[in-house]
N, C-alpha and C positions, 0 to 999 in steps of 0.2 A: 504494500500500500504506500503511494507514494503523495503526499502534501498536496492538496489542491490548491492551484494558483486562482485565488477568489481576488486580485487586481490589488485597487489600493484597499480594502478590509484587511486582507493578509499583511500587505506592506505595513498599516497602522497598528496590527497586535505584534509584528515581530519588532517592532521601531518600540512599542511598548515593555514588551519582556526584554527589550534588549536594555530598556533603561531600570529594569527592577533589578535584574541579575546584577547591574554594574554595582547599581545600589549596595543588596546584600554580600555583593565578591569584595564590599571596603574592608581594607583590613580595620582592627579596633584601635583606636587612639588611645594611646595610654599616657598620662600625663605623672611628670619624674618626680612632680612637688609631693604626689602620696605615693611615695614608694613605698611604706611603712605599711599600706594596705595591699599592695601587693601580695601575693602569694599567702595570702590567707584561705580559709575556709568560705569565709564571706564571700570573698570578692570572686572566688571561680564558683562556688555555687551561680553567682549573678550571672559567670560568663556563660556557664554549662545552661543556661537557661535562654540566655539571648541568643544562642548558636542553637540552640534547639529548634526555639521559633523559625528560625532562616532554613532550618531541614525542613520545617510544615512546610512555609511558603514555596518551594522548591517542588513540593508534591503538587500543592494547590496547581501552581500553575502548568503543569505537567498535564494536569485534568483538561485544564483549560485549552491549552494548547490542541489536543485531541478532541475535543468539542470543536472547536473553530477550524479542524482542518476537515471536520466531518460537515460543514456549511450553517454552524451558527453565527447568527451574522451580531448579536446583541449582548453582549458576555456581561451586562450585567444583570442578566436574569442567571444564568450560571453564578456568579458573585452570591447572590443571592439565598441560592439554594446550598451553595456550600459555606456559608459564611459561619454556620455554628458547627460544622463539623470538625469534629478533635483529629487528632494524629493517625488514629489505630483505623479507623474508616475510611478516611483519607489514601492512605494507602493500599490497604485490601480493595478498594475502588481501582485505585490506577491500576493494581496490580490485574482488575477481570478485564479492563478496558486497552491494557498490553497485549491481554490474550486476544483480543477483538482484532487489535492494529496488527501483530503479527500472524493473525491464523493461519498466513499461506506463508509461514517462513519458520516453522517451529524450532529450528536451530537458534534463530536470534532471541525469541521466548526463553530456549532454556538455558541461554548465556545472561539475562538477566534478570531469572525465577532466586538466585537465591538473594539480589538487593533487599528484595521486598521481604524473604524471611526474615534479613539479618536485621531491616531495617524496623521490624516488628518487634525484635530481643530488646533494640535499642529505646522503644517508646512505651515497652512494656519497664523495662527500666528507669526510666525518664520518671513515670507514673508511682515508682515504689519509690521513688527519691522525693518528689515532689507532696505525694498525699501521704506522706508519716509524717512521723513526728520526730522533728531532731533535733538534739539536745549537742549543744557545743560546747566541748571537751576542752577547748583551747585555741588557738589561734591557726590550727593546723590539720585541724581534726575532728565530727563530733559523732555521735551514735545516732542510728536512726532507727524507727522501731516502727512496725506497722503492725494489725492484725490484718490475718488470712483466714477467709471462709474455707470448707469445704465439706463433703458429704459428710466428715467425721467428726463435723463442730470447727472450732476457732483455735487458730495457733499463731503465735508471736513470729513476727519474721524481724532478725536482728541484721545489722547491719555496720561497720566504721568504715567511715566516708574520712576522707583524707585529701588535700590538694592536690598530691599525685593521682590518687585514681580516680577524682574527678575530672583531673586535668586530663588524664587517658582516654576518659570516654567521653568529653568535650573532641578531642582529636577523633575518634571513629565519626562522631556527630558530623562536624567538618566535611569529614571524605564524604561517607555517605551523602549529603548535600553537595556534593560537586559530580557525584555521581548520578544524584537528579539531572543537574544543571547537564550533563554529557547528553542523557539521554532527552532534554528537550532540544538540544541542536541538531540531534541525530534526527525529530521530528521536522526540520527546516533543509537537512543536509542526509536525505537517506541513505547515499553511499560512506557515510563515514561507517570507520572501523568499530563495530562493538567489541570484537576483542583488547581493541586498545587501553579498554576503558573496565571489561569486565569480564576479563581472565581470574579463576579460579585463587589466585595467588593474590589479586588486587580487591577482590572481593572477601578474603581474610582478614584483610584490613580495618575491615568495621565490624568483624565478629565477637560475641563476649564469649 
């Protein structure tokens, strides 16, 4: 399936995402006067969160992109309908709407089935960080504690969150978000390489 040239409609969403992408590829301005807040607990929870959002947006408009190459001409009724949708839908969406774009190319499907699993690890993660409760140990470090349902009743899930392994999986967050960003150019650019982008070994990269 190859991108419908729908004239200047096409020309104004790509002239569009091309100006979002730039937006969220800014690297972060870090300023030298709070160095002291640096490499805290605080301050990469803050980043592991705002690099997260920029992985949503990255899905979002992956959806989008594949709407308007199918001939919607009004994307903000799209806008619309996805505007409360969280992470975990967002995804599983693109991922049945992948299988749609690629049905007559099932090789390039299953060169990019496992983004969407690893990317699933990563916001089901996201979601045990974000909805517990975590208690700050220190400057470096603090616990985080949530309960877990299941058929056998409720149990404690524990957790030490650290700058480093926040920072770890702030960096998978990252890739995976630039491995959206590949596959919406490969949307404007069908001949480009998916191997390039997402070989077995490159796709390890944002696995927990």
């Amino acid at each position: 399936m190859v991108l419908a040239d729908n004239g200047t409609a096409i020309n104004a969403i790509y002239a569009q995402i091309s100006k979002t992408l730039a937006i969220i590829q800014r690297p972060t301005i870090m300023t030298t006067t709070n160095s002291e807040n640096k490499n805290t607990i605080h301050h990469e929870y803050g980043n592991f969160l705002i690099e997260f959002e920029k992985l949503v947006l990255s899905i979002r408009i992956n959806i989008m992109i594949l709407f308007s190459s199918n001939g919607l001409k009004e994307r903000k009724y799209l806008r619309i309908v996805l505007q409360d949708q969280t992470a975990y839908p967002l995804n599983n969406k693109l991922r049945s709407l992948y299988g749609v774009y690629y049905e007559n190319s099932p090789e390039k499907l299953k060169l990019i089935e496992k983004l969407f699993i690893y990317t699933n690890s990563l916001i089901e993660k996201r979601n045990f960080i974000v909805h517990g409760s975590t208690f700050v140990v220190d400057h470096e470090s603090s616990d985080l504690l949530k309960d877990k349902i299941g058929k056998f009743g409720v149990e404690s899930e524990e957790e030490n969150l650290t700058v480093e392994s926040l920072s770890n999986l702030t960096s998978k967050i990252k890739i995976a978000k630039d491995k959206f960003e590949y596959l919406t150019l490969c949307l404007f650019e069908p001949d480009r390489d998916l191997n390039k982008c997402f070989s077995e070994e490159k796709l390890k990269m944002i696995k927990l």
